[in-house]
C-alpha positions as CSV (number, residue, x, y, z in Angstrom):
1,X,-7.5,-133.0,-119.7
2,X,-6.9,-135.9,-117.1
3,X,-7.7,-139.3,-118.7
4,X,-11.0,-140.4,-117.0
5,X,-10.1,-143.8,-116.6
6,X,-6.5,-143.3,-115.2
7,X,-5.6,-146.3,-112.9
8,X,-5.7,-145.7,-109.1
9,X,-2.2,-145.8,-107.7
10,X,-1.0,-149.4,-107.0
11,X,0.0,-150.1,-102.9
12,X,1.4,-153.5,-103.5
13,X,5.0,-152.4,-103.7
14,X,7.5,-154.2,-101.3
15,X,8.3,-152.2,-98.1
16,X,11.3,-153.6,-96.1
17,X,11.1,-152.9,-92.5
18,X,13.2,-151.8,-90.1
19,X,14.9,-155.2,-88.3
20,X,16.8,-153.8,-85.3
21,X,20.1,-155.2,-84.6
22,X,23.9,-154.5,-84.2
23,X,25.8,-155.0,-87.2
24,X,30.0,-155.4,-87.2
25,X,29.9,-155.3,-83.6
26,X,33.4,-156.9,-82.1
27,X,33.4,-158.0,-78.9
28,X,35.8,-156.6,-76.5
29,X,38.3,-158.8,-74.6
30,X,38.9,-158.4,-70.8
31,X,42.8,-159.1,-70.1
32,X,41.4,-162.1,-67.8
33,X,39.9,-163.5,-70.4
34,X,42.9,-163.3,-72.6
35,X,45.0,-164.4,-70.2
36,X,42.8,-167.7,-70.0
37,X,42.1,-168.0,-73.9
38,X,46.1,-168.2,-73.9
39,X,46.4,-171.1,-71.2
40,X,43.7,-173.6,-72.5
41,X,45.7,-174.1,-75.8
42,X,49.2,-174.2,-73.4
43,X,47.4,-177.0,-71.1
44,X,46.5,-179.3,-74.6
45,X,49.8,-179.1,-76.5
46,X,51.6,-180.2,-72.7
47,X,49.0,-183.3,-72.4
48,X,49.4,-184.1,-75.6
49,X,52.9,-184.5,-75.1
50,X,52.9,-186.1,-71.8
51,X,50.7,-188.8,-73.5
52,X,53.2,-189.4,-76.5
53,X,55.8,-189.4,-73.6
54,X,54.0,-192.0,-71.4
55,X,53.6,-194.3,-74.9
56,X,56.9,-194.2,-75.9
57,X,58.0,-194.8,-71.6
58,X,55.9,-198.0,-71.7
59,X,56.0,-199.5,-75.4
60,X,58.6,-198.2,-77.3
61,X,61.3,-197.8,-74.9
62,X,61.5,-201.3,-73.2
63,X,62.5,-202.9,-77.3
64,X,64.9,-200.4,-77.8
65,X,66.8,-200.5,-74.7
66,X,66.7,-204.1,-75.3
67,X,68.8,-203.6,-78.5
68,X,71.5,-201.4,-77.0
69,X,74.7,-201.8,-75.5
70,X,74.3,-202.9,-71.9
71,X,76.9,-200.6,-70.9
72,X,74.6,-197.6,-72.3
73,X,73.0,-195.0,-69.5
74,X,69.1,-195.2,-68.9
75,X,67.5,-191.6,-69.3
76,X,65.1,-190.6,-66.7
77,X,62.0,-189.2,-68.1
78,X,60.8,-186.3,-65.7
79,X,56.9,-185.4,-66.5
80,X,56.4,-181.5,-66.6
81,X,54.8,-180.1,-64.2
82,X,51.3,-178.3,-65.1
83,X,50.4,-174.9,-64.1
84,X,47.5,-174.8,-61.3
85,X,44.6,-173.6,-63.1
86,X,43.0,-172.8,-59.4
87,X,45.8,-169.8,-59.0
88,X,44.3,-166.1,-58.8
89,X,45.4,-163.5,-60.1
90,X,47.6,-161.3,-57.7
91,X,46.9,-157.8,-56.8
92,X,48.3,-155.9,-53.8
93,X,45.8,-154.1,-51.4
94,X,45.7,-151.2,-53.3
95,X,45.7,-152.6,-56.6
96,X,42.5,-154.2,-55.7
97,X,40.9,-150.6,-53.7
98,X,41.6,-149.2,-56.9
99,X,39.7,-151.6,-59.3
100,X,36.7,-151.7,-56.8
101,X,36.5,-148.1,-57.2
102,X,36.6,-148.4,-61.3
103,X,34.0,-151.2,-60.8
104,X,31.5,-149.1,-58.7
105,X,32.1,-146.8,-61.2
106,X,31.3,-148.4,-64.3
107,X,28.6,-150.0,-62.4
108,X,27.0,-146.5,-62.1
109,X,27.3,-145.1,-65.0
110,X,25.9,-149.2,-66.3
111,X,22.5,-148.8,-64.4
112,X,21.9,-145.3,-65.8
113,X,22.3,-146.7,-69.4
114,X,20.1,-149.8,-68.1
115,X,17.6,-147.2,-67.6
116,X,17.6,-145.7,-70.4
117,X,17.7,-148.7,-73.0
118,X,14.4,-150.1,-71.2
119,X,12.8,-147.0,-71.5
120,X,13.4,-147.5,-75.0
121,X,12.3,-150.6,-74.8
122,X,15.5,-152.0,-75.7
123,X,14.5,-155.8,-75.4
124,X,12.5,-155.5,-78.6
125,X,14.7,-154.5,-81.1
126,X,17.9,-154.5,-79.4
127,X,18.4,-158.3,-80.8
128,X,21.4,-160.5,-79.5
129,X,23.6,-157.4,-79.1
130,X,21.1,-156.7,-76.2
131,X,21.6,-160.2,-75.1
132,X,25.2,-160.0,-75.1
133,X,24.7,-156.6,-73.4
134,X,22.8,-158.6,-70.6
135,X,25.0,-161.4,-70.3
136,X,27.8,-158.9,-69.9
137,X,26.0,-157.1,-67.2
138,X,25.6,-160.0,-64.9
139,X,28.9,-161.5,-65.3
140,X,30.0,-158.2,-64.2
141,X,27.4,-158.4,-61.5
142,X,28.5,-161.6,-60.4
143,X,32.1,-160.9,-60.0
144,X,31.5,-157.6,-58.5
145,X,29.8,-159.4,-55.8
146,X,32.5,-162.1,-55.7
147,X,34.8,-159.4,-55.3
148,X,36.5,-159.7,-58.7
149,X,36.8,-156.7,-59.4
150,X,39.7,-157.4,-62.3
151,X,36.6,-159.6,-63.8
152,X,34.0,-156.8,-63.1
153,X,35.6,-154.4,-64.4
154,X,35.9,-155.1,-68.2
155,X,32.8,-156.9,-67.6
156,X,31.2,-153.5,-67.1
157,X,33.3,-151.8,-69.7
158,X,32.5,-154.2,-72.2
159,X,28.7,-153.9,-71.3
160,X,28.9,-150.2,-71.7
161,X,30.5,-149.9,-75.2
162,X,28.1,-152.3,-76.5
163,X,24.9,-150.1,-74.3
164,X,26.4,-146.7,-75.9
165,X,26.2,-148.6,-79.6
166,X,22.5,-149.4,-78.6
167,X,21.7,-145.6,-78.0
168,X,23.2,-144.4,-81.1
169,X,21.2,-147.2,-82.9
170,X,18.1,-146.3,-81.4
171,X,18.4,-142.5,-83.0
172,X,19.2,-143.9,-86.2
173,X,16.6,-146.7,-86.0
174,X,13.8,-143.7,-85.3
175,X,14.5,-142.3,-88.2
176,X,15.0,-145.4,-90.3
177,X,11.8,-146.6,-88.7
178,X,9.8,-143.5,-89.5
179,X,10.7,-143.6,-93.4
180,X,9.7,-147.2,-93.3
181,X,6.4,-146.0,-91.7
182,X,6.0,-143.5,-94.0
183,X,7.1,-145.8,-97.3
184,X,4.6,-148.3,-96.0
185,X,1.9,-145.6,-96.0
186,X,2.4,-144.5,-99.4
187,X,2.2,-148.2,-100.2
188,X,-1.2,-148.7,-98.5
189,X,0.3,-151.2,-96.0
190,X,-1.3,-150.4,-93.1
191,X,0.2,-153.4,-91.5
192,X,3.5,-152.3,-91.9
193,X,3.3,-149.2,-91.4
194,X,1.4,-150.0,-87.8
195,X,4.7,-151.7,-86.9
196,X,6.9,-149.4,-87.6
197,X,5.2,-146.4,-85.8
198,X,4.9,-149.0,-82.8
199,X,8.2,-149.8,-82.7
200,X,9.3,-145.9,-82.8
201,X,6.8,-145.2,-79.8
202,X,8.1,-148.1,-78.2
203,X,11.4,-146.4,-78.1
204,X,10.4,-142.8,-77.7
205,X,6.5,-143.0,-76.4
206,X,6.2,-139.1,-77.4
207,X,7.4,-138.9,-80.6
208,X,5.0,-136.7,-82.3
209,X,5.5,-137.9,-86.2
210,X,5.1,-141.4,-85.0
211,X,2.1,-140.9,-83.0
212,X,0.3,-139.2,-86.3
213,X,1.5,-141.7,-88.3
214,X,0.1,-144.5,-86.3
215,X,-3.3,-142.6,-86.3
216,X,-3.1,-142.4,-90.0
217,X,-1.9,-146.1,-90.2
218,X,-5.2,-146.8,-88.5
219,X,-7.6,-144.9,-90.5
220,X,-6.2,-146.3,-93.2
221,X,-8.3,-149.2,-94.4
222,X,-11.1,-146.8,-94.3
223,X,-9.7,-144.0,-97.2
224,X,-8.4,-146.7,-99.1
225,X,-12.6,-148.2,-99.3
226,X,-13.3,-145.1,-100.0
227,X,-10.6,-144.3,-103.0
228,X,-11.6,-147.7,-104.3
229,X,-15.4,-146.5,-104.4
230,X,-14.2,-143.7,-105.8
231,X,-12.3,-145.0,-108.5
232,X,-14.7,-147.2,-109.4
233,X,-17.4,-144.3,-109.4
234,X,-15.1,-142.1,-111.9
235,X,-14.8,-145.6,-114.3
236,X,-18.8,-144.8,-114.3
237,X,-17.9,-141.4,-115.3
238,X,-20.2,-140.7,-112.0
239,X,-17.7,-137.6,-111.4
240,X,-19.1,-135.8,-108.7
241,X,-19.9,-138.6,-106.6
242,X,-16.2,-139.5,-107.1
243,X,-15.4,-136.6,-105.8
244,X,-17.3,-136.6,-102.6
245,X,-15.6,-139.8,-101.7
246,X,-12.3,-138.4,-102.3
247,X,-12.9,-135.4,-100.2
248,X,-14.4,-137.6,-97.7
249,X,-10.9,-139.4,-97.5
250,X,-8.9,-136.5,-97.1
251,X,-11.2,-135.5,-94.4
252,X,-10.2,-139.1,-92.8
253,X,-6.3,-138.1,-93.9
254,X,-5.6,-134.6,-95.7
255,X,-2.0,-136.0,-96.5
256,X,-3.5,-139.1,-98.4
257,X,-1.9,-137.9,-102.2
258,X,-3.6,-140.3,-103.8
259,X,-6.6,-138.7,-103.1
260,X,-6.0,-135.4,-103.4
261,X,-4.2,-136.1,-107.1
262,X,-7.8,-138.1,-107.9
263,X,-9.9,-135.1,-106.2
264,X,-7.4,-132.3,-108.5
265,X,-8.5,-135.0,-111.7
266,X,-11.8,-135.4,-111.6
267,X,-12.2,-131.6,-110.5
268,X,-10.5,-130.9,-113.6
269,X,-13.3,-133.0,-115.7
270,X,-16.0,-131.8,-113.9
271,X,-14.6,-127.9,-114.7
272,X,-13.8,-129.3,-118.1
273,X,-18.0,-130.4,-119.0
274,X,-18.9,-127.4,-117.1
275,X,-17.1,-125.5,-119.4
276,X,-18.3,-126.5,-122.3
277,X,-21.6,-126.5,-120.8
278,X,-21.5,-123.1,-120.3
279,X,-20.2,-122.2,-124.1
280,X,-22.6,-124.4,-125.3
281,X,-25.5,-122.1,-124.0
282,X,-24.3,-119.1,-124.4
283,X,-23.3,-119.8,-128.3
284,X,-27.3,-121.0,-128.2
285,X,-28.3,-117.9,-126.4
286,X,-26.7,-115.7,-129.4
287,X,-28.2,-117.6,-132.2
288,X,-31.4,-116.4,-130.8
289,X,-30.1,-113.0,-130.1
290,X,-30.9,-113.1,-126.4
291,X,-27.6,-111.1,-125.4
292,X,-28.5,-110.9,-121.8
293,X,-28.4,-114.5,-121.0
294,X,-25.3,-115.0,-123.8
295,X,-23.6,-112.5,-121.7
296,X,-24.5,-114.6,-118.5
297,X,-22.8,-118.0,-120.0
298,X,-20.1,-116.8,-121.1
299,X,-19.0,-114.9,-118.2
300,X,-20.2,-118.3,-116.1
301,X,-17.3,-119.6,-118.4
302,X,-14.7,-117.4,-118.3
303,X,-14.6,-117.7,-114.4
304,X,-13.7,-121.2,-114.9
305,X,-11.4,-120.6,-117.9
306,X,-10.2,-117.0,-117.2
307,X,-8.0,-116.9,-120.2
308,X,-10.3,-119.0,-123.0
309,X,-9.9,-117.4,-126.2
310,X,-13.0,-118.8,-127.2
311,X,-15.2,-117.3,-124.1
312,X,-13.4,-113.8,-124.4
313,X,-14.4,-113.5,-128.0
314,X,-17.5,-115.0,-127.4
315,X,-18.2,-112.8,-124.4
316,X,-17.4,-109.5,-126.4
317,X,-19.9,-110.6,-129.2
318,X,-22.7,-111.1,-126.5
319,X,-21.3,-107.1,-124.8
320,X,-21.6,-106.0,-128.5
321,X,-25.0,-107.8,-129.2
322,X,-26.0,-106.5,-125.5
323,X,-25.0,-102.5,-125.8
324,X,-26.6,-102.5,-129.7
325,X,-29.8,-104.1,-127.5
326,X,-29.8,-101.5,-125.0
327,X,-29.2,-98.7,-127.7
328,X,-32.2,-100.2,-129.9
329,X,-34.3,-100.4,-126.4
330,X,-33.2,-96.4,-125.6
331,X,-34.3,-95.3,-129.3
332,X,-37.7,-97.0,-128.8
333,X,-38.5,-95.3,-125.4
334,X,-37.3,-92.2,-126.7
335,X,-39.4,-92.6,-129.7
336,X,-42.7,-93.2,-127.4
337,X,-41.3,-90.3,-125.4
338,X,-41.5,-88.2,-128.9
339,X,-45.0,-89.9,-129.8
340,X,-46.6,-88.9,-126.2
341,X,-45.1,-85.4,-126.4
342,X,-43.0,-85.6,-123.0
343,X,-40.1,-83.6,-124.7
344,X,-38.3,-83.5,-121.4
345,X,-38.1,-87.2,-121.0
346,X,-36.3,-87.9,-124.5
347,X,-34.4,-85.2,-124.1
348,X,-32.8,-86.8,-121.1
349,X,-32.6,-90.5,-123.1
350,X,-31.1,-88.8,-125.9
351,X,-28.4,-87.5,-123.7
352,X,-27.6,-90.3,-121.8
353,X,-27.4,-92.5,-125.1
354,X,-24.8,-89.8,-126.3
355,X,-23.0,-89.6,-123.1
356,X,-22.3,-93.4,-123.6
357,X,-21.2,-92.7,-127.3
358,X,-21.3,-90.1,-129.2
359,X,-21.2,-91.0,-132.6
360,X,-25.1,-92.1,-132.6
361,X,-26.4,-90.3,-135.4
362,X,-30.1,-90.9,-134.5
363,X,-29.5,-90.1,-130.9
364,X,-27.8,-86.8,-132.1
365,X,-30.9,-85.9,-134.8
366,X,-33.5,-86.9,-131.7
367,X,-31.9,-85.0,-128.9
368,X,-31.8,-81.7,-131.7
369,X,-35.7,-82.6,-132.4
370,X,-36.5,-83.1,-128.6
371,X,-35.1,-80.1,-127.8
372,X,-36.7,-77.7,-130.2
373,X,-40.3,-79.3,-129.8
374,X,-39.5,-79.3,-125.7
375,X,-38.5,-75.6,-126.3
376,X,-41.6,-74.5,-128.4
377,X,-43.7,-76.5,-125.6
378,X,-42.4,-74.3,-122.9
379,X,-43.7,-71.6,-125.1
380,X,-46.5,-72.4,-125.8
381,X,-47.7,-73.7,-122.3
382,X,-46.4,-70.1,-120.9
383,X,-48.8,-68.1,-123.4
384,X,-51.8,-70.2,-122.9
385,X,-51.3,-70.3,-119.1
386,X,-50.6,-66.3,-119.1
387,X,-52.9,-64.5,-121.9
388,X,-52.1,-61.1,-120.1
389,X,-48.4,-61.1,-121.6
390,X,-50.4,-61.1,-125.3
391,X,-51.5,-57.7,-124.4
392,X,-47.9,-56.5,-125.2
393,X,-47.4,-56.1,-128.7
394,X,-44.1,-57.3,-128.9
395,X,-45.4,-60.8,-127.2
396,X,-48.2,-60.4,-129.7
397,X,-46.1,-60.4,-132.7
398,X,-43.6,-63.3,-131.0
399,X,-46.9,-65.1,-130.3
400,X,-48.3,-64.4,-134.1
401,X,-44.7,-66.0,-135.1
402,X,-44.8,-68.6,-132.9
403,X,-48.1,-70.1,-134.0
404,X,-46.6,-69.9,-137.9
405,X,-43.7,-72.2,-136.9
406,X,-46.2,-74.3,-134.6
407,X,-48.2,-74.8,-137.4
408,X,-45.7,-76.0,-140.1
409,X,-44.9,-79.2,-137.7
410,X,-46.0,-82.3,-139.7
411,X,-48.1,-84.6,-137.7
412,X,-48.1,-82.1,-134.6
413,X,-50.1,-84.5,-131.8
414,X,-52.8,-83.9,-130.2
415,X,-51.4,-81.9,-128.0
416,X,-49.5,-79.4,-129.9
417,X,-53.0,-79.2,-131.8
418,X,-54.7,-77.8,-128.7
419,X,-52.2,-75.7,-128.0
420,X,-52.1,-74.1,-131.6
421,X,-56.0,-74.2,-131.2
422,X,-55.9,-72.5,-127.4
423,X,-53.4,-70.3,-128.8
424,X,-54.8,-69.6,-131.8
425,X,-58.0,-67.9,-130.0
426,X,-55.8,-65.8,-127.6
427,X,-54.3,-63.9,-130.3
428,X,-57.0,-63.5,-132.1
429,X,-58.9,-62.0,-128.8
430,X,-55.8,-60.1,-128.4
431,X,-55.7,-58.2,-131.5
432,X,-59.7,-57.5,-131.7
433,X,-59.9,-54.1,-130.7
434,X,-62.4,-53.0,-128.2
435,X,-64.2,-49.3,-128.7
436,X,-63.5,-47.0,-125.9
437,X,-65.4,-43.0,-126.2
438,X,-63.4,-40.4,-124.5
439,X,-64.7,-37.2,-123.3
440,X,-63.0,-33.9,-122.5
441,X,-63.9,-30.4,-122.2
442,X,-61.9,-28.8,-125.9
443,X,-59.3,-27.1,-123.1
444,X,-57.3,-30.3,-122.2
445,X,-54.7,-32.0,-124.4
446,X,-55.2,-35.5,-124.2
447,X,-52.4,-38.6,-124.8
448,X,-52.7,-42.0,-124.9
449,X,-49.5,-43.9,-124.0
450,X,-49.5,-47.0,-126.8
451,X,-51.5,-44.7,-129.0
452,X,-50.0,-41.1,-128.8
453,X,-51.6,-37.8,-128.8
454,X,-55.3,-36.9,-129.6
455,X,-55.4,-33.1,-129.6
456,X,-58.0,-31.2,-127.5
457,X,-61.9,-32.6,-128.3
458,X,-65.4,-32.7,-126.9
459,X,-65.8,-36.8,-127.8
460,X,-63.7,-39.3,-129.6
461,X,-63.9,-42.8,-129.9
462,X,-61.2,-45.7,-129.9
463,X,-60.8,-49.0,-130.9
464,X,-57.9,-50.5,-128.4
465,X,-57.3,-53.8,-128.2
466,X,-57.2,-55.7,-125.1
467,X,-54.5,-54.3,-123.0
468,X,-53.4,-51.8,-120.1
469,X,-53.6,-47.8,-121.0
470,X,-52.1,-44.9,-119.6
471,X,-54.3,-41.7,-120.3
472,X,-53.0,-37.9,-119.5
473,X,-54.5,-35.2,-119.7
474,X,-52.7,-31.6,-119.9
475,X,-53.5,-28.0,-119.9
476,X,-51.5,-24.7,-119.6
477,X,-52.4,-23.2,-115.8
478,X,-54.2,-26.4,-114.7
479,X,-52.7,-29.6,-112.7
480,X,-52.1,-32.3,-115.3
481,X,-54.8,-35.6,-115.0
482,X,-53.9,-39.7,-115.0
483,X,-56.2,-42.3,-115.7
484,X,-55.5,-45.8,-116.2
485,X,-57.3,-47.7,-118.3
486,X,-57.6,-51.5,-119.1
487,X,-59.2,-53.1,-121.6
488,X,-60.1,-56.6,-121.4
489,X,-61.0,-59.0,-124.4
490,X,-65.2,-59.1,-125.1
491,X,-65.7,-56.5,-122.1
492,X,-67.7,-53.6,-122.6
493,X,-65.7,-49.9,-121.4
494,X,-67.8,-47.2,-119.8
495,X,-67.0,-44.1,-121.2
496,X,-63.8,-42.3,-119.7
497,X,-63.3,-38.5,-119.1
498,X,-60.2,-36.5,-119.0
499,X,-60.5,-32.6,-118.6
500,X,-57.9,-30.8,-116.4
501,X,-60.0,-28.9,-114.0
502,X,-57.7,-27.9,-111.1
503,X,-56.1,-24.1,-111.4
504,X,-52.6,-23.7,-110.6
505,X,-52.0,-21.8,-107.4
């Protein structure tokens, strides 16, 4: 849990900046200019004694002499003779051809390296070593035109030692420049930072890292109004507004920390109150035992808090409360199945409860009950919709049965009732017999298939219930007869006659 009223990063820390200059960098001595620094100090200590010579000539010599011996000598005092500062050095034709080539030479290569130090923009940060650089140029400059080319020459030299140093200092001043930038952006000093990406493009206009720096230096005044509305927003406890302003900011600059650390925060807190939320309602939910929407919270939950003890367990309670809902809910429907008779339907609930598990004891006794009352419908239904089978005796006697078990169902429904009713009165029209008078002529032996033989008579009456008959008569010498006979139920039968009348041949 972050702490809601966590400080927003402080920008006030000191950044140096990069100050361009040339540290530890020695001049370079031409020979020339040795040469002179050698003969100034020469020319002083020989004045200086000429002038303690000339004192002692005019004031201190006349009292001496006056002291000695006349007989002693007089010394003449000879003044040295100075060097001729005018006097040139001395260089044979070819001595000079040669160091006007060198010259031209370092000349050259001097304007390339010109050219390159102000495309850098070497003026700005090169400090005095640029200066001195400068100086050194022209002096070269002027005594390449004065055809002093032992002057030019380490002139030139000179120049180009110190321009080489300022190249290898720009590289380094890049990068030194660029993690000042960078420092000074993690401090919140735009300022700064604006400098120091200047000063890198001013030295290498297409440096990418500066250029993106320098936009970010820019825009940022703007994210740091917005963090500071943010921050004040979260000290409200105003989370989600806080929010948008951080994401607004990393819109502005997505590699603004600052905001994305105080975005990941108060994210956190938001998730955090949703969270508990969430539990809060579900836990609600299953005090009331409304499973469904328990089930709904929690799961809400869990996808913030994937591995919550408290929402898994919770969640499994609301599945457990859910499946003992949907079991309850099957058994009811199943029940009114039962209650309207539609066998077929909770005989299919039954099995789908047991499919899902099997140990449900009242699913098992309901899909056994189902299934015989389904069965003894389909049996029932097929009689009543096809009396004709009842005039089998077999079906008769399966029918006869079939009405005893029908009949010892406790509360049977109505439409069981009917059925034992409708039933009820086809086997009773069934098995009522229905008188049928044969005639034959006391020559012909007559059968009845389903009855069996009735001997040779004039007249003889039956009582056949309802049904199909096969009568044959037979007699020795004579072409056996067939009649088929059907009795229907509370129909009256004409009288039938079976004599066998045709000779055989």
């Amino acid at each position: 849990m972050v702490d809601e009223h966590s400080p927003n990063p402080g920008h006030d820390e000191t950044i140096v900046p990069v100050k361009p200059g040339l540290k530890g960098l020695q001049p370079v001595v031409s020979k020339v200019d040795s040469e002179k620094a050698i003969s100034t100090p020469t020319l002083v200590v020989s004045l200086g004694a000429l002038v303690v010579l000339v004192v002692v000539v005019f004031f201190v010599l006349p009292s001496w002499v006056e002291k000695q011996e006349p007989t002693q000598p007089l010394v003449e005092i000879v003044a040295p003779q100075l060097p001729d500062q005018s006097e040139e050095p001395s260089f044979t034709p070819e001595e000079m051809e040669t160091l006007r080539e060198e010259a031209e030479a370092l000349l050259a290569q001097l304007l390339t390296q010109q050219g390159q130090l102000d495309g850098q923009s070497a003026t700005e940060w090169g400090g005095e070593d640029f200066e001195q650089y400068e100086i050194l140029a022209r002096e070269g400059d002027d005594a390449y035109l004065s055809n002093a080319f032992y002057d030019a020459v380490p002139a030139y030299s000179q120049a180009l030692e110190i321009g080489d140093i300022l190249l290898r200092r720009s590289v380094d001043l890049i990068t030194a420049t660029l993690s000042a930038g960078e420092e000074a952006l993690d401090a919140g000093n735009a300022t700064l930072a604006l400098e120091q990406f200047e000063l890198v493009l001013s030295i290498e206009d297409e440096n990418l890292i500066a250029r993106a720096g320098l936009i970010r230096a820019q825009r940022l005044p703007e994210v740091l109004s917005l963090m500071k509305t943010g921050e004040d927003l979260r000290r409200e406890a105003d989370y989600e507004t806080a929010a948008n302003h951080y994401r607004e900011a990393l819109t502005i600059d997505s590699l603004w920390l600052p905001a994305r650390t105080a975005l990941e925060a108060v994210n956190t807190i938001i998730s955090d109150r949703r969270f508990d939320t969430l539990m809060s309602q579900g836990l609600g939910a299953l005090m009331e035992e409304d499973y469904s929407d328990a089930y709904d919270f929690f799961d809400l939950a869990l996808a913030i808090r994937p591995d919550s003890p408290d929402a898994l367990n919770s969640l499994t309670q609301a599945e457990q409360g859910q499946k003992l809902d949907e079991i309850a809910l099957t058994e009811a429907r199943a029940l009114a199945f039962e209650s309207r008779e539609l066998w077929d339907m909770a005989v299919r609930l039954y099995t789908e409860m047991l499919e899902t598990d099997n140990t449900l004891e009242f699913a098992q006794q309901g899909l056994l009950r189902a299934r015989d009352r389904a069965d003894l419908n389909l049996k029932l239904v097929n009689l009543i919709e096809n009396p004709n089978l009842l005039f089998s005796d077999l079906v008769l006697r399966d029918a006869e049965a079939l009405l005893v078990e029908a009949s010892t169902i406790q509360q049977p429904g109505i439409q069981l009732a009917a059925q034992i009713s409708d039933l009820g009165r086809l086997v009773q029209i069934a098995s009522t017999p229905i008188p049928v008078e044969i005639y034959s002529d006391e020559q012909t032996e007559v059968t009845v298939y389903r009855v069996g033989s009735l001997g040779k008579f004039l007249v003889k009456t039956l009582s056949l219930r309802p049904g199909n008959y096969t009568l044959v008569g037979s007699r020795v010498g004579y072409v056996d007869v067939r009649h088929e006979l059907q009795v229907l139920p509370e129909r009256a039968i004409s009288p039938i006659r079976v004599e066998c009348m045709e000779s055989i041949r």
